[in-house]
C-alpha positions in Angstrom: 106.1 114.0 97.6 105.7 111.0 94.9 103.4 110.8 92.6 102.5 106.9 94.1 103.3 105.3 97.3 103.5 102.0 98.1 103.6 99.8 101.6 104.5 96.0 102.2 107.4 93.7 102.4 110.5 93.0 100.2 112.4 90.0 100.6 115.5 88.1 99.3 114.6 85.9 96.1 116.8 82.9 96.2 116.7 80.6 92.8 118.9 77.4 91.6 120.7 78.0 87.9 119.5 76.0 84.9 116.1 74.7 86.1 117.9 72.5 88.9 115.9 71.5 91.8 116.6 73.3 95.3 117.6 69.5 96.8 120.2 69.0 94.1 121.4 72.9 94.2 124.8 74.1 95.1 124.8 77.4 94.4 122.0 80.1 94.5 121.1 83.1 92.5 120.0 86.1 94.7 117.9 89.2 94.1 115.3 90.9 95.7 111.5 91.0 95.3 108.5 91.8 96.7 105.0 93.1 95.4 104.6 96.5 96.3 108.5 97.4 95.5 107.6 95.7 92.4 105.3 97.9 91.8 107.0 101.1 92.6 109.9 100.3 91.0 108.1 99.7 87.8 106.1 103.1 87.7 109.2 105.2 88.7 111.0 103.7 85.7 108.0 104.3 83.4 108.3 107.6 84.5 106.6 109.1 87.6 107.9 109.4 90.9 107.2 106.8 93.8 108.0 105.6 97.1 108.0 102.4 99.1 107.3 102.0 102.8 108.3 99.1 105.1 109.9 97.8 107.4 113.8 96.5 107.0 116.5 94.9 109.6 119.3 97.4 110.3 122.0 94.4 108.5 123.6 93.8 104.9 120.7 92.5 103.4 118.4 95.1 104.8 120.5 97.6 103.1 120.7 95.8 99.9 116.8 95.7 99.2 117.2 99.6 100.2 120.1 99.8 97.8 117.8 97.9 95.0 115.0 100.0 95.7 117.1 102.9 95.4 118.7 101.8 92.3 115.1 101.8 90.3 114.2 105.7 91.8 112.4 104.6 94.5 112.6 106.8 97.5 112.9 104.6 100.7 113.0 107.8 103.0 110.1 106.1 105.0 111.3 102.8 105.6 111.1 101.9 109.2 114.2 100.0 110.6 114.8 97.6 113.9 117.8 95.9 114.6 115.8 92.8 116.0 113.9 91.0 113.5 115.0 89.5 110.1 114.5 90.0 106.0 112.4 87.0 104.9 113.9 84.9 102.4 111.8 82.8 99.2 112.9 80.2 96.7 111.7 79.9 93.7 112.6 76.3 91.6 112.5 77.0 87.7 110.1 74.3 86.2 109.6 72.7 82.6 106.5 70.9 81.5 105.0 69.2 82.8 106.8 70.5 85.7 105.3 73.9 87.2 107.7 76.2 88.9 107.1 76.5 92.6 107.9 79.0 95.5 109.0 78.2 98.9 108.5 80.8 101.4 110.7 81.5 104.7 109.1 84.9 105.9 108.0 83.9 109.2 108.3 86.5 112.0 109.9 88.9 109.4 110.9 92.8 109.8 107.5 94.3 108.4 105.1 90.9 110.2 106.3 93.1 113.4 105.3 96.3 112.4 102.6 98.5 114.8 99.8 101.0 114.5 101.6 104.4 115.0 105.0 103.7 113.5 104.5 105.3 110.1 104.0 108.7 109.7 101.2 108.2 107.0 99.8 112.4 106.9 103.5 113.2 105.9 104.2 110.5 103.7 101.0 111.1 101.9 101.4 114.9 101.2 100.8 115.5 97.7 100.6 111.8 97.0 98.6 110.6 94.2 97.9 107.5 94.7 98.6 104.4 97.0 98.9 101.1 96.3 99.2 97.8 98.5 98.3 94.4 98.3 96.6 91.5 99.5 100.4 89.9 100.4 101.0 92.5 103.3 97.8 92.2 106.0 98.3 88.2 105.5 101.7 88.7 107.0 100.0 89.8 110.2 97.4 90.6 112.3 99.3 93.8 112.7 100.0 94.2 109.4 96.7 93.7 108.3 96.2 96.6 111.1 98.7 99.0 109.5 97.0 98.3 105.9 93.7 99.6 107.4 95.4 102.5 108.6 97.4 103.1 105.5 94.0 102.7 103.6 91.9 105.5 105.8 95.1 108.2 106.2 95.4 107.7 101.6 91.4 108.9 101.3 91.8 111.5 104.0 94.7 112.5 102.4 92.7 112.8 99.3 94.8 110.1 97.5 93.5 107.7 95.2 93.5 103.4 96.5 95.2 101.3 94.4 94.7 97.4 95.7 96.1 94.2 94.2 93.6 91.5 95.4 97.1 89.1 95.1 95.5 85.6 97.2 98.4 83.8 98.5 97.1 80.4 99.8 100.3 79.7 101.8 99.6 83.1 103.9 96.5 82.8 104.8 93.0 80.9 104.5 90.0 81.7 101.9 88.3 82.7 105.3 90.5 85.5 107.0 91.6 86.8 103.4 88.2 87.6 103.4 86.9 88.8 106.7 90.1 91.3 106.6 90.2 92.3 103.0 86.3 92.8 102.3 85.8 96.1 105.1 89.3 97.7 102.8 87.2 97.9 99.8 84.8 100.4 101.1 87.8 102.8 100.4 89.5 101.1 97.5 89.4 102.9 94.2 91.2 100.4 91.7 90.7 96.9 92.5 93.3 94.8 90.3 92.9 91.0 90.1 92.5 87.7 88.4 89.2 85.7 88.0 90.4 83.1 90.2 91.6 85.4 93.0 88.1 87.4 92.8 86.2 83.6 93.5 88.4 82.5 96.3 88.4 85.6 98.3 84.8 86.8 97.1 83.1 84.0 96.3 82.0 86.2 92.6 82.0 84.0 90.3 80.3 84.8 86.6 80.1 83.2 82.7 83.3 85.3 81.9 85.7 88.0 83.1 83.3 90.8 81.8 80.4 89.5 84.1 83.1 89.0 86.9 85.0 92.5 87.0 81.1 93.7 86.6 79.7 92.6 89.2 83.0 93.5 92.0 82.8 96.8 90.7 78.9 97.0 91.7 79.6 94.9 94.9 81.9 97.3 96.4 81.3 100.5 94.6 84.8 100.3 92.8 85.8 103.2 90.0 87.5 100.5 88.1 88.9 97.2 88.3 91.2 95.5 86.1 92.1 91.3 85.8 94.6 90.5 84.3 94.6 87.2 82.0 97.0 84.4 81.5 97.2 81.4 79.5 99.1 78.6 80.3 100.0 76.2 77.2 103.6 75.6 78.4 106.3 76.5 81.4 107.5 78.3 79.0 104.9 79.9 76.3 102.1 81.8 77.9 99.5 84.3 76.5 98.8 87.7 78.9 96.3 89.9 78.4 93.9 92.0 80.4 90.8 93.9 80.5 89.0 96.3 82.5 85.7 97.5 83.8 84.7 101.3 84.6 81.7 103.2 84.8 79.4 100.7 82.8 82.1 99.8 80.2 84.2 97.1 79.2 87.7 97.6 77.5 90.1 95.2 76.2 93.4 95.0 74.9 95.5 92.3 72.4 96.4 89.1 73.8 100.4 88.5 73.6 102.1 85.3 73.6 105.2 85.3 75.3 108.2 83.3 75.6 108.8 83.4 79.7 112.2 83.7 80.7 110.8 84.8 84.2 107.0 85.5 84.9 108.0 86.5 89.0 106.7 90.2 89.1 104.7 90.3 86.0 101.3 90.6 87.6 102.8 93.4 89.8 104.4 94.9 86.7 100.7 95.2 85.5 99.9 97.0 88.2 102.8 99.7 87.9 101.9 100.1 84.0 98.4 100.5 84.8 98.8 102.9 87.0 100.9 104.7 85.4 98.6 105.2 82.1 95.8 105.7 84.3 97.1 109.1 85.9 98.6 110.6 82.8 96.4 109.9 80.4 93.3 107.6 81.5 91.9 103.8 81.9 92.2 103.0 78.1 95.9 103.8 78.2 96.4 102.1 81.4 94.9 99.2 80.1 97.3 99.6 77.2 100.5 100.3 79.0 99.5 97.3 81.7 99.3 95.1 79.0 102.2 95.5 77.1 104.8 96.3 79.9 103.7 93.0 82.0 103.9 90.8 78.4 107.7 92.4 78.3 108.6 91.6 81.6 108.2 87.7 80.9 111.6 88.1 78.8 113.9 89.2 81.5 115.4 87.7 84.8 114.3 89.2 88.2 111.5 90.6 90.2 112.2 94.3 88.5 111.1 95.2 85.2 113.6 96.5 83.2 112.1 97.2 80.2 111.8 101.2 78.9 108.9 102.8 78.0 109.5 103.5 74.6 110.0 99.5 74.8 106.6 99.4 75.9 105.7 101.7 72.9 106.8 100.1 70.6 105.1 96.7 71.9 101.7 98.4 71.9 102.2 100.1 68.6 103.0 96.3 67.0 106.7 96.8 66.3 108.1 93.0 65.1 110.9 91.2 66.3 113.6 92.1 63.8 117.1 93.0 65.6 117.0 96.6 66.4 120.3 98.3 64.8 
């Protein structure tokens, strides 16, 4: 079986050309996107194997986000599908200071909101897994969801698995409230937490001086092995700084800071995860700090959920290669 598994929804990423406004659009850019794909698609093109489970309409676009998935070496041999219920659909409108980009969500009452206890096979899927991964996105879909996360959660650790969890607040999902009265019982079995300051204070209520004091005190909170949050500076639309830092077993690490020129930031906090990760079961947390880093900075430059960049991209990032041509 693959090395990580992952489990939540994908949906159709719908986006205007040339930083037009979805009122004003007449035509619409399509791909597909979704955190936990995201994330598998990321480490299987690093370099390990993965797989994605969900839940997909039997229709065209259905088959298309299986097609995608298959396309970046995920295996979708799990994926559960109905013929009744739809593929949620999101917009994203490209802004330019001092207007922010924004997201409008249609997932309501989508394929993988209507999945059940029972319907995933998770002892099979999870033989000779390594890790699994989900985030805070899928049990905000629905109560069931959130039920299927709990049971993907327990069948990982009995499995002997590692947990891999994405804190990943979406305020247009769910309230401060329920994200926490679901998500704080998970953590008892969580391994990796991976977050962002403000995530950690909305669901948590931690709050600290810095990030250090922060990722310190969820790790002692919830008896985490690490956690990682990730860091982003926001001087433009268009020019951000990314970096990251982590917390395990009483120490701190960091990383460089890299400024980067955004063509698309959709994805990059989920390609953090899949870099992470990866580093962290070959060769430990520094290098998964490392490989987080510098494969999220790199997927700022390119359009589209999926990360395309190589590893020996990623490399040559960490390693300090400049910006002449490559011939």
């Amino acid at each position: 079986m693959p090395d990580v598994v992952t489990f939540g929804e994908c949906m159709l990423r719908l986006s205007p050309p040339d930083f037009q406004r979805l009122e004003q659009a007449t035509q619409l850019n399509i791909t597909v996107g979704g955190s936990e794909l995201n994330v598998a698609a990321g480490v299987a093109r690093l370099g390990l194997t993965s797989a994605w489970i969900s839940r997909l309409p039997e229709n065209p676009l259905g088959r298309m986000v299986r097609n995608k998935a298959r396309e970046m070496g995920v295996d979708t041999s799990f994926v559960l599908w109905t013929k009744e219920d739809r593929l949620g659909l999101y917009f994203v409108e490209y802004g330019a200071s001092p207007r922010a980009s924004s997201v409008l969500y249609d997932r309501a009452i989508s394929a993988i909101s209507r999945i059940q206890p029972g319907e995933v096979p998770w002892k099979q899927v999870f033989q000779g897994c390594r890790l699994f991964h989900v985030s805070g996105i899928t049990p905000a879909l629905s109560d069931t969801a959130a039920a299927v996360t709990a049971e993907a959660i327990t069948a990982a650790k009995a499995a002997g698995a590692l947990v891999s969890y994405d804190l990943n607040y979406r305020v247009k999902l769910w309230t401060k409230e329920k994200a926490r009265q679901v998500q704080t019982p998970f953590m008892e079995d969580v391994d990796i937490l991976i977050t962002t300051e403000e995530d950690v204070e909305r669901v948590f209520d931690i709050t600290g001086k810095d990030y250090r004091e922060v990722a310190q005190a969820l790790a002692e909170r919830f008896q985490l092995k690490v956690v990682a949050i990730t860091l982003r500076g926001t001087p433009s639309v268009w020019r951000n700084t990314w970096s990251a830092l982590a917390y395990a077993d009483g120490k701190f690490y960091d990383d460089v800071t890299h400024e980067v020129e955004v063509v698309d930031r959709v994805g990059s906090g989920d390609t953090f995860s899949a870099g992470f990760l990866y580093g962290y079961l070959t060769q430990g947390i520094e290098r998964g700090l490392k490989v987080g880093n510098a494969f999220a900075a790199l997927k700022h430059t390119a359009w589209g959920d999926f990360n395309w960049t190589t590893l020996e991209e990623t490399e040559s990032l960490i390693k300090g290669v400049g910006l002449r041509i490559v011939r």
